[in-house]
C-alpha atoms as a printed R data frame, in Angstrom:
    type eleno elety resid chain resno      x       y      z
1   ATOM     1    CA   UNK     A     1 22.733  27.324 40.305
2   ATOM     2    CA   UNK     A     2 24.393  24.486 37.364
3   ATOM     3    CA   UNK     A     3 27.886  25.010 39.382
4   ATOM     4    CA   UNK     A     4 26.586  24.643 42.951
5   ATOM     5    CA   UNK     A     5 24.110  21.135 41.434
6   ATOM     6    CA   UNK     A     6 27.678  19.963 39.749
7   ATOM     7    CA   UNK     A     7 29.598  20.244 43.147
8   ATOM     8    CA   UNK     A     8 26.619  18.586 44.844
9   ATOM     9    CA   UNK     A     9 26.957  15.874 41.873
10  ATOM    10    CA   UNK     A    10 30.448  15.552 42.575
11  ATOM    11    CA   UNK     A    11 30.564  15.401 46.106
12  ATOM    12    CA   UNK     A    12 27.887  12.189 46.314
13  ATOM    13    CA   UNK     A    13 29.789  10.569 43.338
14  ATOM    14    CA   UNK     A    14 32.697   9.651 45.404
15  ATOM    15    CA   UNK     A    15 35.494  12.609 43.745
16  ATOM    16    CA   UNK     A    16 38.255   9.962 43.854
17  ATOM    17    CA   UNK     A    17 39.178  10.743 40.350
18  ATOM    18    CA   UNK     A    18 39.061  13.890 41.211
19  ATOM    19    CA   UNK     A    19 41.766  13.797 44.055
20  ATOM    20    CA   UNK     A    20 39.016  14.823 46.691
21  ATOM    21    CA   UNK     A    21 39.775  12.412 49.595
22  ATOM    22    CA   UNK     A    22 37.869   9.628 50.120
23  ATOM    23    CA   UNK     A    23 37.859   7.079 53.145
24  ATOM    24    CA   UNK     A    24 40.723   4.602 53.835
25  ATOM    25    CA   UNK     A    25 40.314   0.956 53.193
26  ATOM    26    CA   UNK     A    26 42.601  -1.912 54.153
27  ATOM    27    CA   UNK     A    27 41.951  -5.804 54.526
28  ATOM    28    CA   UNK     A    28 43.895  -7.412 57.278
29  ATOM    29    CA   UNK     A    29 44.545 -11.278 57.386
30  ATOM    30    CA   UNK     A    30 42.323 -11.995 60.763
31  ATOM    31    CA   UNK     A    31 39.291 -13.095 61.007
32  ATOM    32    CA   UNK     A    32 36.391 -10.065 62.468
33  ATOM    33    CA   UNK     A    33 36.731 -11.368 65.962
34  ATOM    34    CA   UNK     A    34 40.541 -10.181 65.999
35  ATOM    35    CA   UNK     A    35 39.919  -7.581 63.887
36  ATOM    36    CA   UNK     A    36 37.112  -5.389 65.868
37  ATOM    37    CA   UNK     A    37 38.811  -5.535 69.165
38  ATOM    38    CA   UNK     A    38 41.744  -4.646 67.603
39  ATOM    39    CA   UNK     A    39 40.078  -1.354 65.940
40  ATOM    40    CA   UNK     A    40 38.518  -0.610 69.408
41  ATOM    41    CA   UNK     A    41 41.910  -0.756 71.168
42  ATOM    42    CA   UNK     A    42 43.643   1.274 68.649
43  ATOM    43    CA   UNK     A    43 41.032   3.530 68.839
44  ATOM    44    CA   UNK     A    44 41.183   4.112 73.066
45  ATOM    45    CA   UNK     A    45 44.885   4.342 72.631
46  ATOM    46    CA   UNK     A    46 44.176   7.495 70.540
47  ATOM    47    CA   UNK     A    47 42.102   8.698 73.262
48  ATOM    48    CA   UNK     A    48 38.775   8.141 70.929
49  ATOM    49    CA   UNK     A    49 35.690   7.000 72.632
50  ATOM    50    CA   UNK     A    50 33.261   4.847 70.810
51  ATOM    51    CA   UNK     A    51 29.725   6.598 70.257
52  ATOM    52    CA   UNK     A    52 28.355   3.847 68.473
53  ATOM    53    CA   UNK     A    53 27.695   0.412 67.144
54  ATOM    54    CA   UNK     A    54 25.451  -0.874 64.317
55  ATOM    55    CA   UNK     A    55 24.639  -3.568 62.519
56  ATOM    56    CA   UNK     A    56 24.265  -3.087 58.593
57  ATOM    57    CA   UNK     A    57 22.992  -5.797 56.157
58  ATOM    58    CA   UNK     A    58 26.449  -8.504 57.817
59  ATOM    59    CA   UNK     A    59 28.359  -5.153 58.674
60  ATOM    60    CA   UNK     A    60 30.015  -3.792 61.526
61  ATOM    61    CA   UNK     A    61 29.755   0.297 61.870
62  ATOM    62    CA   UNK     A    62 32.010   1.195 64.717
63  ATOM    63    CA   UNK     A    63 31.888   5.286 65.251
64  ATOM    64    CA   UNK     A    64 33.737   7.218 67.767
65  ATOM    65    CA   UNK     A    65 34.696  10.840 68.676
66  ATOM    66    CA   UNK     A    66 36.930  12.748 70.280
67  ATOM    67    CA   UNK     A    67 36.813  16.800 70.841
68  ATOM    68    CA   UNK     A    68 35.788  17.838 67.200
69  ATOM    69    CA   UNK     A    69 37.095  14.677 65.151
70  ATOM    70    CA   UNK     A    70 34.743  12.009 63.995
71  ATOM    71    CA   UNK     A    71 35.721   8.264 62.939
72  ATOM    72    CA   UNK     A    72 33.469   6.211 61.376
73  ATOM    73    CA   UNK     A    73 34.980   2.571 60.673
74  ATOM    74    CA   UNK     A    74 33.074  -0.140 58.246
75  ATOM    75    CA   UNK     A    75 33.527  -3.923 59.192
76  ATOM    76    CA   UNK     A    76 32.900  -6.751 56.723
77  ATOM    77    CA   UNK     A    77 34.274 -10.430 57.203
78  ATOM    78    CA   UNK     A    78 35.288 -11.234 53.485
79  ATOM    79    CA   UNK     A    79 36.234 -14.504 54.024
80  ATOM    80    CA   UNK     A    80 36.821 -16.809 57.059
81  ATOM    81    CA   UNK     A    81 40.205 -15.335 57.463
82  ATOM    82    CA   UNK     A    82 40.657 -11.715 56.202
83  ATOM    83    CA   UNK     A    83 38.549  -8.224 57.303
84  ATOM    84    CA   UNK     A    84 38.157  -5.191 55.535
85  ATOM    85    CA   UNK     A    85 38.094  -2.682 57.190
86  ATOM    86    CA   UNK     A    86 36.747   0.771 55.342
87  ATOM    87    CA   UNK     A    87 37.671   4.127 57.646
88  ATOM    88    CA   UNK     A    88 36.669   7.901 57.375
89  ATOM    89    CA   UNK     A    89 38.249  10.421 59.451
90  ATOM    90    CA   UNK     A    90 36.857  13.511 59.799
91  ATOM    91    CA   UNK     A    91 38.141  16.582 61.725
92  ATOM    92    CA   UNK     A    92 35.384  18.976 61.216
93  ATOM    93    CA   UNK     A    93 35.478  19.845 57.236
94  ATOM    94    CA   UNK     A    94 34.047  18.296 54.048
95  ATOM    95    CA   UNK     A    95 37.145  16.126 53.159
96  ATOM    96    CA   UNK     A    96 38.827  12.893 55.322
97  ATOM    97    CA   UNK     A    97 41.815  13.374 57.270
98  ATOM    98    CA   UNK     A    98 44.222  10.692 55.513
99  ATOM    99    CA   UNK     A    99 46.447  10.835 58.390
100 ATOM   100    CA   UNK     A   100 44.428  10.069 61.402
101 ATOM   101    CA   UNK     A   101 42.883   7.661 58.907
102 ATOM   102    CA   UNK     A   102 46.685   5.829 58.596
103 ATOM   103    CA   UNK     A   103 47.613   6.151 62.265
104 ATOM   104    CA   UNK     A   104 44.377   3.794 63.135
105 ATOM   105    CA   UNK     A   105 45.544   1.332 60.092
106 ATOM   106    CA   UNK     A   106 49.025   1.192 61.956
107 ATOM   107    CA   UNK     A   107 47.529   1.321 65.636
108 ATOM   108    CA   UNK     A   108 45.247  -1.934 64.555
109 ATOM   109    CA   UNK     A   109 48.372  -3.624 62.796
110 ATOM   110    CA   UNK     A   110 50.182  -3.133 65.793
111 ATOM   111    CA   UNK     A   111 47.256  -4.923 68.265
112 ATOM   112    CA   UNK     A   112 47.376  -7.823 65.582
113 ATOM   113    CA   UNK     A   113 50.909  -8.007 64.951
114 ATOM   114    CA   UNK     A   114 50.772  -7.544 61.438
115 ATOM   115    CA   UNK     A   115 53.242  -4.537 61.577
């Protein structure tokens, strides 16, 4: 019972020190109206369709899907000119997949031209 409350423990605590995986972040220099289209694009291009979208205390929650794989992507304007952008693949198990994760950092660079 102490080992299966310690995993529970870690897994809300975020296990980045830990080397579980945890969700991608990058800021991009453009402003959330370039941004968001941007994500949605890159997103369609990978054949994702978009499920959802929220509003959260001034941020964006984009989520899509696609035949077992899950994205959910975080929007917040940090200044005027910049967007971070916080991303969590997941393809069906407890842990993100970095690499769908990367390939929707590189599909948005690509519709902004920051590539």
């Amino acid at each position: 019972m102490r080992a299966f409350a310690f995993l529970a423990l870690i897994l809300v605590a975020g296990c980045s020190s830990l080397g579980i995986d945890t969700p991608g972040t990058r800021t991009f220099n453009a402003p959330m109206a370039r941004v968001k289209p941007a994500m949605v694009s890159a997103l369609a291009r990978m054949g994702m369709t978009i499920s959802s979208l929220e509003l959260r205390g001034g941020r964006e929650i984009l989520k899509a899907r696609k035949a077992g794989s899950q994205v959910e992507i975080e929007l917040e304007a940090v200044t005027r000119t910049s967007t971070r952008a916080r991303i969590a693949a997941n393809t069906g198990g407890l842990f993100c997949d970095k690499a769908a994760t990367a390939r929707i950092i590189q599909q948005t660079e690509k519709f902004l031209g920051d590539a």
